[in-house]
C-alpha positions in Angstrom: -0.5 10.4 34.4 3.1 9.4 36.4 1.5 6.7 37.8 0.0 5.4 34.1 3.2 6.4 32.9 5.4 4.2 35.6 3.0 1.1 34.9 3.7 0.9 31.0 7.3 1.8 31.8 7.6 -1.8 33.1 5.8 -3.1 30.8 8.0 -2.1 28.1 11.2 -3.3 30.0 13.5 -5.1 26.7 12.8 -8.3 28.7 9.3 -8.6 27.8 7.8 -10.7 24.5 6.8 -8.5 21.7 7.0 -5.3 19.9 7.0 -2.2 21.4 3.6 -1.3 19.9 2.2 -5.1 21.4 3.6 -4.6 24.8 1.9 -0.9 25.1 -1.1 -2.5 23.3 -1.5 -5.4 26.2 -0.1 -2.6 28.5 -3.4 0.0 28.2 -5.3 -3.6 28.2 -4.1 -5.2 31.2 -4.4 -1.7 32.8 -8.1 -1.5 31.6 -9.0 -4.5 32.8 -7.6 -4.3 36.3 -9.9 -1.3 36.8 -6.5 1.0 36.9 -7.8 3.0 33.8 -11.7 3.2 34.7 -14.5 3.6 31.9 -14.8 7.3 30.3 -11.7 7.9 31.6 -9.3 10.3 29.2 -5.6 8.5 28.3 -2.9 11.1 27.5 -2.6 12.3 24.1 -0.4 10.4 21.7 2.5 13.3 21.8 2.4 13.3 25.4 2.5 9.4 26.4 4.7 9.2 23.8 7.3 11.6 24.9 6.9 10.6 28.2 7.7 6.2 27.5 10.5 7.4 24.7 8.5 5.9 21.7 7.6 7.0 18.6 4.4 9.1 18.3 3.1 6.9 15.5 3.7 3.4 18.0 1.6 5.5 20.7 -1.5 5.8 17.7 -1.1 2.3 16.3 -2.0 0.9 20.1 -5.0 3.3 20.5 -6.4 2.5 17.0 -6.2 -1.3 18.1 -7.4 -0.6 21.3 -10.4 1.3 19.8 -11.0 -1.3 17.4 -11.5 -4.1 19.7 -13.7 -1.7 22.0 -11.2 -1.2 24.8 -11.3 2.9 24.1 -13.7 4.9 22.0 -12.1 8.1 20.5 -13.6 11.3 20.2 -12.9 14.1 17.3 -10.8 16.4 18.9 -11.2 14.7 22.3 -9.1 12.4 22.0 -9.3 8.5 23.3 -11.3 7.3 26.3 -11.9 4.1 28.3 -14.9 2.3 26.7 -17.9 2.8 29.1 -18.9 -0.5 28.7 -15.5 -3.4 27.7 -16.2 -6.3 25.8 -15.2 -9.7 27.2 -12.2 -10.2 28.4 -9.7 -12.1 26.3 -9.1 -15.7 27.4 -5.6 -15.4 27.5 -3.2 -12.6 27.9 -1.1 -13.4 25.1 1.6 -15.3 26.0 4.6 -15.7 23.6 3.8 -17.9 21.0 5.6 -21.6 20.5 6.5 -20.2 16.9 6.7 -16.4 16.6 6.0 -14.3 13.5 9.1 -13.8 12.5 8.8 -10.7 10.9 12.4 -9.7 11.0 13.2 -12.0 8.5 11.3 -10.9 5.9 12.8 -9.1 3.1 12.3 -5.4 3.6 9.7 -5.1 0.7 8.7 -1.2 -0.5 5.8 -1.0 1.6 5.7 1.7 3.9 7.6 4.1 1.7 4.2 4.0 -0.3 2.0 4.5 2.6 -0.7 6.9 2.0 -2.1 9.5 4.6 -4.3 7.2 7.0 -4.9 9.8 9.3 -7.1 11.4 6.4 -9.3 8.2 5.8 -12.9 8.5 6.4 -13.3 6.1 9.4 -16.4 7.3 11.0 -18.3 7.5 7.4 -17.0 4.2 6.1 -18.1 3.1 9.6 -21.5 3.7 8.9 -22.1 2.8 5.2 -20.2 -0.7 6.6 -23.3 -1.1 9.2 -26.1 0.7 6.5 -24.5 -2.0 4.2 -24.7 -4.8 6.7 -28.4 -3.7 8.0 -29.5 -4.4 4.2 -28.1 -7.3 3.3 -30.8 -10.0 2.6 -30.3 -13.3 2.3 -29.7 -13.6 -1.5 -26.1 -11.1 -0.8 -25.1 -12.9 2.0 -25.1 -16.4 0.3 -23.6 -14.4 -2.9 -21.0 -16.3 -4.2 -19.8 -14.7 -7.6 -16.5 -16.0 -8.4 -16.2 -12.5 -10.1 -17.7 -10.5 -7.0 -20.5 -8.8 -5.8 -22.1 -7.7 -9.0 -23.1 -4.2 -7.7 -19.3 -3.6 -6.6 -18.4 -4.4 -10.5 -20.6 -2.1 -11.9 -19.3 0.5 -9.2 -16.0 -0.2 -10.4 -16.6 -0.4 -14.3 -18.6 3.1 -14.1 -15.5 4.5 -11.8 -12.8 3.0 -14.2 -14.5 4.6 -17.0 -14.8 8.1 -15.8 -11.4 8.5 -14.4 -9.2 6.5 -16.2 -10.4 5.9 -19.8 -10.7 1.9 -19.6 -12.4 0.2 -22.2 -14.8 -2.0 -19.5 -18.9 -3.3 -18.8 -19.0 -4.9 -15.6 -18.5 -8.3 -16.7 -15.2 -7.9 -17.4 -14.6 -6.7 -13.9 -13.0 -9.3 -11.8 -12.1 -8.4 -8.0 -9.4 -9.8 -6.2 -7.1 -9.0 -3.6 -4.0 -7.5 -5.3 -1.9 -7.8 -8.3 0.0 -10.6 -7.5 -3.1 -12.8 -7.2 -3.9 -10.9 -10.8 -0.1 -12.3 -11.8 -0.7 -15.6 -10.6 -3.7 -16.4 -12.1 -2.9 -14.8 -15.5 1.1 -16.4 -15.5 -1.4 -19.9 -15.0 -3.9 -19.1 -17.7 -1.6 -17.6 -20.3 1.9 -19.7 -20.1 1.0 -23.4 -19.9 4.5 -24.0 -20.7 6.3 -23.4 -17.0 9.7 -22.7 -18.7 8.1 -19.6 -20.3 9.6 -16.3 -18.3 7.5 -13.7 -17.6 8.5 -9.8 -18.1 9.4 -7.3 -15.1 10.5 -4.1 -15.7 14.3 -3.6 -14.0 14.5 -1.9 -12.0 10.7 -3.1 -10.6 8.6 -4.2 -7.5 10.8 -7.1 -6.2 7.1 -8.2 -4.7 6.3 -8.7 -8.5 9.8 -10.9 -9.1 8.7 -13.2 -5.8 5.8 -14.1 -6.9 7.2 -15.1 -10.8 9.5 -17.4 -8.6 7.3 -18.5 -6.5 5.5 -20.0 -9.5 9.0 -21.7 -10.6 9.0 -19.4 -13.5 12.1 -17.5 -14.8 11.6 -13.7 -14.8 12.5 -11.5 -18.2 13.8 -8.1 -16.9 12.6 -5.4 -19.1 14.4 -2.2 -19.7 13.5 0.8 -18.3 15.1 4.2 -19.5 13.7 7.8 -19.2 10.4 6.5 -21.0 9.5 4.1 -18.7 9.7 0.6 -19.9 11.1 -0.1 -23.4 9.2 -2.0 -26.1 11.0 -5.2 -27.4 13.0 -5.5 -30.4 12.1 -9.2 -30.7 8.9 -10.9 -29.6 8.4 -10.2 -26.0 7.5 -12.4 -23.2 4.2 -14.1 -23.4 2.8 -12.3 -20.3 4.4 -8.8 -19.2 3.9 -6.4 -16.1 4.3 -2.9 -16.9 3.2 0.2 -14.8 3.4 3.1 -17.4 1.3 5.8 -15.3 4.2 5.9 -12.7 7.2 3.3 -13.1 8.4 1.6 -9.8 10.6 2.7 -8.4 11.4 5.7 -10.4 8.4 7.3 -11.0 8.7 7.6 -14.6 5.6 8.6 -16.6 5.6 6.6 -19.8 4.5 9.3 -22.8 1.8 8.6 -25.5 4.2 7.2 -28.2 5.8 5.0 -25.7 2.6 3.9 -24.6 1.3 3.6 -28.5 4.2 1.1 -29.1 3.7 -1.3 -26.6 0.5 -2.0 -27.5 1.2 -2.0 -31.3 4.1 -4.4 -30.5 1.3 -6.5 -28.1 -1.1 -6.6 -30.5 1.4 -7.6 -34.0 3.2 -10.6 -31.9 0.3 -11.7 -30.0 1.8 -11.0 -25.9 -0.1 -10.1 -23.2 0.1 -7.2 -21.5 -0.7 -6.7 -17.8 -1.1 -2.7 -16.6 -0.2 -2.1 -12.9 -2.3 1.2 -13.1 0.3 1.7 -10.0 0.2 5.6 -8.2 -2.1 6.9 -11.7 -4.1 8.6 -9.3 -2.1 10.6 -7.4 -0.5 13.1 -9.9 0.1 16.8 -8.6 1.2 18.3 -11.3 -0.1 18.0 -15.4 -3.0 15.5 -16.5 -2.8 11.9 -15.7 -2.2 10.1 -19.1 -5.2 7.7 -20.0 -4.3 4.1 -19.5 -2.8 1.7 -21.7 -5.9 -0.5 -21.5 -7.9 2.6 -22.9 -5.5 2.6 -26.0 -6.2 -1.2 -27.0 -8.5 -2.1 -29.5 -6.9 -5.6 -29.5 -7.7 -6.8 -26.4 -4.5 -7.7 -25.3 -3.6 -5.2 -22.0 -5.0 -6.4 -19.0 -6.0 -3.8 -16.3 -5.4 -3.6 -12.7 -5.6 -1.5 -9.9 -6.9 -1.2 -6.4 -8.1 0.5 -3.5 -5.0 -0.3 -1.1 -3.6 3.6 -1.7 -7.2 5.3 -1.7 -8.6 3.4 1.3 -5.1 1.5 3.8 -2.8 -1.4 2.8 -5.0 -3.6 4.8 -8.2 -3.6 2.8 -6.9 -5.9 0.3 -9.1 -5.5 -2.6 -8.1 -4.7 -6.2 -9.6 -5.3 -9.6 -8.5 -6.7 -13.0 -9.8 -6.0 -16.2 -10.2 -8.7 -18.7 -11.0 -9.0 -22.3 -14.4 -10.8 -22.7 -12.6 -13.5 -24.0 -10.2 -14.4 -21.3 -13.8 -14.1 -18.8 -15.0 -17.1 -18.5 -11.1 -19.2 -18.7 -10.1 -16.7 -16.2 -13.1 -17.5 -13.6 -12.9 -21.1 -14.0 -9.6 -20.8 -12.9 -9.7 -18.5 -9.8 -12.6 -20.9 -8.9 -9.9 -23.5 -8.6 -7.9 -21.7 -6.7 -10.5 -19.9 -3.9 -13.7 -19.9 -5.1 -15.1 -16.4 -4.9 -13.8 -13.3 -3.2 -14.6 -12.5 0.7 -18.2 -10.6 1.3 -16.9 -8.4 4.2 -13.9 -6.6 2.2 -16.8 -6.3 -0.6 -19.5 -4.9 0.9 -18.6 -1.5 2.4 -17.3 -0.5 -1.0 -20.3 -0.8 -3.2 -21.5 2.3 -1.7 -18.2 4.0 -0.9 -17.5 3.9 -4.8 -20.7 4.3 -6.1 -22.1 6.8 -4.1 -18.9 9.3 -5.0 -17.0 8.7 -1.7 -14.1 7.5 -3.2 -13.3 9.9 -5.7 -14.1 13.1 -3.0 -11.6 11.1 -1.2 -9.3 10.9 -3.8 -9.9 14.8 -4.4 -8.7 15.1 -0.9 -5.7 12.9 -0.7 -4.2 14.7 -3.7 -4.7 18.0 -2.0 -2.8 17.0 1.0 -0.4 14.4 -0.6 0.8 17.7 -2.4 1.3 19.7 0.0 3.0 17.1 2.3 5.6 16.6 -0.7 6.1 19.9 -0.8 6.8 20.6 3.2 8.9 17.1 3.1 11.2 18.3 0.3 11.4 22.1 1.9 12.6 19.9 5.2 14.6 17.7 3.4 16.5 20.6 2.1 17.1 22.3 4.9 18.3 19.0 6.9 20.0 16.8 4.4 20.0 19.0 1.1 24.2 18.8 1.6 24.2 15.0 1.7 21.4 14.1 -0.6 20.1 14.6 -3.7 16.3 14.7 -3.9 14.1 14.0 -6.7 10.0 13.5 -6.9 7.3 14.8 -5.7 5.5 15.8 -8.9 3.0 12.4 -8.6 3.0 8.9 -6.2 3.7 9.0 -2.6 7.8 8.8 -2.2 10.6 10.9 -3.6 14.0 9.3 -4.0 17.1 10.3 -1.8 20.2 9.8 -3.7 24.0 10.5 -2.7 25.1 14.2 -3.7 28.3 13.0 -4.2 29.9 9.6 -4.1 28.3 7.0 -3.0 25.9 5.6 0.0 27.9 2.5 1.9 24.5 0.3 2.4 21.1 1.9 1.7 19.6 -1.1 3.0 21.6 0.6 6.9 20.0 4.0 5.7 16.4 2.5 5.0 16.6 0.8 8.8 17.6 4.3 10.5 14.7 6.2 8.0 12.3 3.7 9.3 13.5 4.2 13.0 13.5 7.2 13.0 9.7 7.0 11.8 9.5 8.1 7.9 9.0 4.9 5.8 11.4 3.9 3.4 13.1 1.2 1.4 16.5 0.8 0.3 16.4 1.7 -4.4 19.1 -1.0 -4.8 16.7 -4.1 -4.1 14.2 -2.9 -7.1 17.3 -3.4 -9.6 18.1 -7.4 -10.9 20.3 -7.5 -14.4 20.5 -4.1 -14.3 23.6 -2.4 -12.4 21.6 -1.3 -9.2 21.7 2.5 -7.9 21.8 3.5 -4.2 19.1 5.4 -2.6 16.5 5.9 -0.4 12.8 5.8 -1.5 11.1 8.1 1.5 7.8 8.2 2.1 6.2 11.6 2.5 2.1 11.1 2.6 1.5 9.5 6.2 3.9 11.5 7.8 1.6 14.2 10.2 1.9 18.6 9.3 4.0 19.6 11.8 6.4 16.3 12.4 8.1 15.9 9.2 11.3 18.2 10.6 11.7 16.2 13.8 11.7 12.9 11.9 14.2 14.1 9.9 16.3 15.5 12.3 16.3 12.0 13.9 17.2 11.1 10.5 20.1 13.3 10.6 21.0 12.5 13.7 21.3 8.3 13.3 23.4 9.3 9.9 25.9 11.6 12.6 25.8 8.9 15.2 26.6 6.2 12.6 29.6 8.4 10.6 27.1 7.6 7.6 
């Protein structure tokens, strides 16, 4: 292993192009390929090479996963990861910096990885093979399928899912799948408000994701208020098209209770607004019974449904679904058509099975299980480590808890969320969720990716940044 070890030491010199996570990644490659690391043989464990180059255990993983993906290693349950016995082609380059980098850095530091959920828990090696079962079987009709809708057996999937679990009002042909809700916002801001001037409503505080895309469209955003309830109904006439996510509020994890939830859709249904539900975290309560959906309480026809797989499956599987009343159908898909056609096959196919044949609520089953008892070690830790410094509330539903100053004040939570995140737990700074409204500091740390057994050592890196920085 020293001499593995010296190799990706250079490697990773600060002179080299990259992340750290690229340069190990093209490290292990360039190793592989040079016939330094030969086929079936074993690389360290992900602790050890980690300890060993300084990096973060979860840097060490990311590599291998790649590495496995693209055939370079194979990994083996409680093995751990090998050389491939037979590598695919190599690459035609060894990628060089590009002319124009990613530049990632400047992106705003959006709420994502505080809601990560536990990806070490996915099924990979049984959504691996219902991918290939699905793959083996599809004729000629599925494979030139182009629903502008989706694949009509991953509707019904969905409809029958949507139904059981979460009381919506739905048939399959009111199922529409797309890749998140800001496509959903997009489309619906486009359909509904022909008059650009027309602002459409965010809760405040709210996912600033939500308030990019209403600019992005050149439209003004109306913040809505959000107290103890959840979002507040209007006094007057409400925007034309508003976001709300009643099961659990952004960021503050507020539950919105029936007569809350009664009143918004009286209020949609008298002055004739839309209503879009961001059934956002519904599923991961730990504590109580999940409240039926808003869309389940309108007769009316005038809340519009959405949710997605991105928490129940990883981030990267990009496929969500909206709920439309059947008279907004056929408007709605001549619209989308405009914009993209139809919806990719690949990202559809694997779950038509996955949902249907009860895979993805056993799943669900299990990530509740351990997304509670992860809360529960990560606020026992907490505690212990920070309780002095922090205030800590959460934990009974979703997949962060917020971290707010005991006393006085924090000087930048934006600082904070950079040394959570270096030190390996995800987080985002509270202050960027807040726009009329007089933002609060905090930290929204995630808790449901982080490993048993590492959630006191990322912590105490936590700790130790705030000491190092006088923070």
């Amino acid at each position: 292993m020293a001499s593995l070890t010296d190799s990706l030491l250079l490697s990773l010199r600060g002179d080299q192009p990259g992340t750290l996570q690229a340069r190990l990644h093209r490290a292990i490659r360039e190793a592989i390929l040079a016939g330094r690391l030969r086929p079936r043989e074993r690389l360290p464990a992900t602790r050890l090479l980690a300890k060993s180059l300084s990096l973060g255990r979860n840097t060490v993983s990311l590599a291998y996963e790649a590495l496995t993906s693209e055939g370079y290693l194979t990994a083996r349950g409680g093995s751990g990861h090998y050389v491939a016995a037979d590598l695919p082609d190599a690459p035609l380059n060894h990628d060089p910096a590009p002319a124009h980098p990613a530049k990632t850095a400047a992106l705003p530091n959006l709420p994502v990885s505080s809601g990560q959920p536990a990806l070490d828990l996915f099924p990979r090696d049984l959504f691996a093979r219902l991918t290939a079962r699905a793959w083996r079987r599809a004729g000629p009709a599925l494979l030139s399928c182009r629903d502008v809708a989706g694949l009509p057996p991953l509707r019904e999937a969905v409809a029958h899912y949507l139904r059981v679990t979460r009381d919506v009002r739905t048939e399959a042909g009111q199922v529409v799948i797309l890749s998140g809700v800001q496509q959903a916002l997009s489309l619906l801001a486009h359909l509904l408000m022909p008059d650009r001037a027309t602002g459409v409503g965010i809760e405040d505080p709210g996912y600033p994701g939500l308030v990019e895309t209403v600019e992005a469209l050149g439209r003004p955003v109306a913040s809505i208020t959000v107290d103890r309830d959840g979002a507040v109904p209007p006094s007057a006439p409400a925007p034309a098209l508003t976001v709300l996510s009643p099961s659990r509020q952004y960021p503050l994890g507020l539950t919105m209770p029936l007569a809350r939830r009664i009143a918004w859709v009286q209020a949609a249904s008298e002055h004739g607004f839309h209503i879009l539900e961001d059934d956002y975290d519904s599923e991961f309560r730990y504590e109580g019974k999940a409240q039926p959906s808003l869309q389940g309480l309108d007769p009316s026809g005038h809340v519009l449904y959405t949710g997605g797989s991105s928490k129940a499956l990883f981030p990267a599987a990009r496929i969500a679904w909206l709920v439309l009343p059947d008279r907004l159908v056929d408007p709605f898909l001549k619209l989308r058509h405009a914009f993209d056609s139809f919806p990719p096959l690949a990202s559809q196919l694997p779950l038509v099975d996955f949902i249907g044949e009860g895979h993805f609520a056993r799943h669900m089953r299990r990530l509740r299980m351990a997304h509670r008892d992860r809360a529960e070690a990560f606020i026992s830790a907490f505690r212990a480590a920070l309780g002095d410094r922090f205030r800590l509330s959460g934990g009974d539903a979703g997949l962060h808890l917020i971290a707010e100053p005991a006393t006085g004040s924090f000087p930048d939570d934006r600082t904070l969320a950079r040394l959570a995140l270096d030190a390996g737990i995800g987080a985002a700074p509270l202050s960027v969720t807040y726009r009329a409204a007089t933002p609060r500091q905090g930290l929204l740390m995630g808790f449901a990716d982080i490993p048993p057994g590492e959630v006191e050592a990322r912590l105490a890196r936590f700790a130790a940044a705030l000491a190092a920085g006088n923070l």
